[in-house]
C-alpha positions as CSV (number, residue, x, y, z in Angstrom):
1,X,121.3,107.3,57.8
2,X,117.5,106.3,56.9
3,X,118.6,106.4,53.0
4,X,120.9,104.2,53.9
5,X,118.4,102.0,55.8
6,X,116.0,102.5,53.3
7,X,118.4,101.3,50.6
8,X,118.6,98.0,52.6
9,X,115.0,97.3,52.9
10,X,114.3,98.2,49.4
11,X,117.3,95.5,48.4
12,X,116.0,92.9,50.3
13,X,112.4,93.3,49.0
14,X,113.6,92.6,45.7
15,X,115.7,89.8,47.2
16,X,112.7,87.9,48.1
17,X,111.7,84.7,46.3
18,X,108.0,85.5,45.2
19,X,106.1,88.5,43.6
20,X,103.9,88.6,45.9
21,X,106.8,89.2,48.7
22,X,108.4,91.4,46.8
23,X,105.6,93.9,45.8
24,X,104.4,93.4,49.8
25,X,108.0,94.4,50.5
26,X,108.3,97.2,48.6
27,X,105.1,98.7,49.2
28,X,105.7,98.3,52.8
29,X,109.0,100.6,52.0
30,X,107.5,103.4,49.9
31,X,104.5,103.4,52.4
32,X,107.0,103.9,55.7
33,X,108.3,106.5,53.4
34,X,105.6,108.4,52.4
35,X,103.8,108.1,55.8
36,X,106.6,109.3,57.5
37,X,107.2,112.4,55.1
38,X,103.3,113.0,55.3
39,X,102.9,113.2,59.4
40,X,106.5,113.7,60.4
41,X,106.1,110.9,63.3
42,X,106.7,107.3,63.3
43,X,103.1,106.3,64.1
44,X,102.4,107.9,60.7
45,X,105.3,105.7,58.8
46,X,104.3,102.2,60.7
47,X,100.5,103.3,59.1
48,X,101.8,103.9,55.6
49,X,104.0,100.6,55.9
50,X,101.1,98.8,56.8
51,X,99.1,99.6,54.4
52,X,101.6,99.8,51.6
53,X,102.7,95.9,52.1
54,X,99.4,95.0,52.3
55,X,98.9,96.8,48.8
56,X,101.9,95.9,47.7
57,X,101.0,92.3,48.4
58,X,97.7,92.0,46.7
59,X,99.3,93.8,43.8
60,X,102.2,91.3,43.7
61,X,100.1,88.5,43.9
62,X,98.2,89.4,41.4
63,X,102.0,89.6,39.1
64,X,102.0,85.7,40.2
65,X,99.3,85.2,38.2
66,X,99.5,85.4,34.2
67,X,96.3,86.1,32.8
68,X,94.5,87.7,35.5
69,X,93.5,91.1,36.8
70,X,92.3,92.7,39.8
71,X,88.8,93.7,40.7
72,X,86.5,95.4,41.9
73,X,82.9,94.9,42.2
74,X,79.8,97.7,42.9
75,X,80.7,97.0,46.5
76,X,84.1,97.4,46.9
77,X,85.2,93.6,47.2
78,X,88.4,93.1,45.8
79,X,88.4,90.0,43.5
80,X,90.5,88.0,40.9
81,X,89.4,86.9,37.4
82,X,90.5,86.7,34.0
83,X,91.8,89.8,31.6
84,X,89.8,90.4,28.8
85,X,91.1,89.3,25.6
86,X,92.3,92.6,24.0
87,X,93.9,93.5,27.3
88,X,97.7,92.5,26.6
C-alpha cells in the first residue's frame, strides 16, 4: 500500500505545470521517503517532506531559469546569478 501511494504522489508531481512544482513535488516525495525509512515514525517523514519540497523547489526553480545557477555565498545565503560561460 505506501508504494502504491507513493506511486501516486510521485505521478502527480510530474503532472504539475511548472519546474519549480515539480522538483518541490518530488522532493517532497523522496524526503517523506527517506525520513520515514531514517526514523521509522511519521514525525520523521512530514520532516523529510518538508524539507525535501522546499529543496526540491529552489532546485526546480532554478530549472525555470536558462542560464542561471545556484549559489552560495561565504555566509551561506542562497542566491541566483548567471553560469559562467564554459559551464554548459
Amino acid at each position: 500500500m505506501k508504494k502504491i501511494i507513493a506511486l501516486v504522489l510521485v505521478g502527480l508531481a510530474v503532472a504539475s505545470c511548472t519546474q519549480t512544482e515539480k522538483g518541490a513535488g518530488v522532493g517532497a516525495v523522496s524526503g517523506a521517503i527517506i525520513g520515514g525509512a531514517v526514523t521509522g515514525n511519521v514525525r520523521g517523514a512530514a520532516v523529510g517532506a518538508a524539507i525535501g519540497g522546499v529543496a526540491g523547489a529552489v532546485i526546480g526553480n532554478v530549472a525555470d531559469q536558462p542560464g542561471q545557477c545556484y549559489y552560495r555565498d561565504r555566509y551561506g545565503r542562497r542566491y541566483i546569478d548567471r553560469c559562467p560561460r564554459d559551464y554548459y
